[in-house]
C-alpha positions as CSV (number, residue, x, y, z in Angstrom):
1,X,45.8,-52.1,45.3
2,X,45.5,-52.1,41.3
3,X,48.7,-52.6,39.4
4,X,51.5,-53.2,42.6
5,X,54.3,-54.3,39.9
6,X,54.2,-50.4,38.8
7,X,55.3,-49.7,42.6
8,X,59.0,-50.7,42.0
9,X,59.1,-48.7,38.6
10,X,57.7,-45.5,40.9
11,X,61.7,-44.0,39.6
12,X,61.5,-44.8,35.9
13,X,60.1,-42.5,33.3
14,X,56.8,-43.7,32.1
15,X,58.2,-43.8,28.3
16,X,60.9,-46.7,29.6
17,X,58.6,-48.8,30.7
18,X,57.3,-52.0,28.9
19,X,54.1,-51.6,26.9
20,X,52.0,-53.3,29.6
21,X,53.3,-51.2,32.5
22,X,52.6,-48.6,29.9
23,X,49.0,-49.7,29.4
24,X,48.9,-50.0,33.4
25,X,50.1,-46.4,33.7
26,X,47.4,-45.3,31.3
27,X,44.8,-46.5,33.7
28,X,46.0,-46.1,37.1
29,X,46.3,-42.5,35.5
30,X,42.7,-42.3,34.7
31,X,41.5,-43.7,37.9
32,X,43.2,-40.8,40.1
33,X,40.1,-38.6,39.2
34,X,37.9,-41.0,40.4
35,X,35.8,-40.8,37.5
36,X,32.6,-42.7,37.3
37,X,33.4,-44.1,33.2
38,X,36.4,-44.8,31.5
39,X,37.3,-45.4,27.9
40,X,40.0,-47.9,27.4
41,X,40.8,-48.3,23.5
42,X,42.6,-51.7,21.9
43,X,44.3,-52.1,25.6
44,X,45.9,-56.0,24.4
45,X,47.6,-54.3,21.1
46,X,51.1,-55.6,21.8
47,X,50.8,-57.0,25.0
48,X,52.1,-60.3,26.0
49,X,49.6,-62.5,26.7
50,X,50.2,-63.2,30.4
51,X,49.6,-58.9,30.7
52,X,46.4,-59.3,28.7
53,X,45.3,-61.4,31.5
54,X,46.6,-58.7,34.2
55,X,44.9,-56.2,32.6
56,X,41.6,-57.9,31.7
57,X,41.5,-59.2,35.5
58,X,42.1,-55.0,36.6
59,X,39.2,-54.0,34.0
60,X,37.1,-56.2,36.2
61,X,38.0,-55.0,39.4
62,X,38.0,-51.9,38.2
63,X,33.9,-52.7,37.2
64,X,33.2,-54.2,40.9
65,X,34.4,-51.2,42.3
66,X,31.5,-49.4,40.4
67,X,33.5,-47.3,37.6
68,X,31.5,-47.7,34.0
69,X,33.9,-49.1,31.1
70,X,33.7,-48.5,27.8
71,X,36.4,-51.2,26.5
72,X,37.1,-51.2,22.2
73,X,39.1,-54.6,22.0
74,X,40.3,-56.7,19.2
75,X,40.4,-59.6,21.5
76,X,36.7,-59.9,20.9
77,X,36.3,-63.6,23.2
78,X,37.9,-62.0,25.9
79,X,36.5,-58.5,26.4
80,X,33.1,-60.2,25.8
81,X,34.1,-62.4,29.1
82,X,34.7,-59.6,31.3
83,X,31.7,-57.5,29.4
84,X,27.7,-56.9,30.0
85,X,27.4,-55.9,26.4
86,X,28.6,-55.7,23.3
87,X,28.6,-54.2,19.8
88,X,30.0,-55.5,16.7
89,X,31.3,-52.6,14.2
90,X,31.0,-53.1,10.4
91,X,31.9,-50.4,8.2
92,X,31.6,-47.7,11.3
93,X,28.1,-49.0,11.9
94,X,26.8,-51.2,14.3
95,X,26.5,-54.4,13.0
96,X,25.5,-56.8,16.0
97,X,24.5,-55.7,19.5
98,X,23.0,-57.9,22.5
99,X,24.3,-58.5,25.5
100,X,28.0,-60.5,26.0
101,X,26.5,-64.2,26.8
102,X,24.1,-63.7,23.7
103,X,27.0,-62.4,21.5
104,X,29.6,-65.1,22.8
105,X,26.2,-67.8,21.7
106,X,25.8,-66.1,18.2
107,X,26.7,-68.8,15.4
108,X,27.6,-65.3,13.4
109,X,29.7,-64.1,16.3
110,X,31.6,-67.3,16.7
111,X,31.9,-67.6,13.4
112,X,33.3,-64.7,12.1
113,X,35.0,-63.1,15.0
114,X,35.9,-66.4,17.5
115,X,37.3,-68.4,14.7
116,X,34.5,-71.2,16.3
């Protein structure tokens, strides 16, 4: 089961919870249709770290169990990790594409966007 921690919040409004059991809301929510893609927009903006990992680890199951996501991240090393491709956005163009290994191995990439 994705997300068990929300099961002993099941009596708390949703706008009382913390921001990750927020965030984990917002996608158990969109899973309930069973939809074959899902867009999940800047999900680590404010999150503590150790629920950036909880969530990163449900985007993946949530890939293995055959749902398409379409993940906009600022936390470019990690999304990249749990990705098959990527695209770098300059300007509201695309910049850089390729898939996540090559990206993570661009000198550009690592430089400008991985601090490497």
């Amino acid at each position: 089961m994705l997300f068990t921690e929300l099961t002993r919040r099941k009596d708390q409004q949703a706008g009382s919870l913390s921001g990750g059991e927020q965030q984990m809301l917002a996608i158990a929510r969109g899973l309930m249709s069973m939809p074959k893609m899902i867009l999940v927009d800047e999900m680590s903006l404010g999150l503590m770290p150790s629920l950036v990992e909880k969530v990163m680890e449900a985007v993946r199951d949530i890939r293995r169990a055959g749902v398409t996501v379409l993940l906009v991240e600022q936390m470019v090393q990690e999304a990249l990790e749990i990705a098959d491709r990527g695209y770098v956005l300059q300007s509201g163009q695309i910049a850089l594409s390729g898939s996540a290994a090559d990206l993570l191995a661009n000198p550009e990439v690592r430089r400008a966007y991985l601090g490497l």
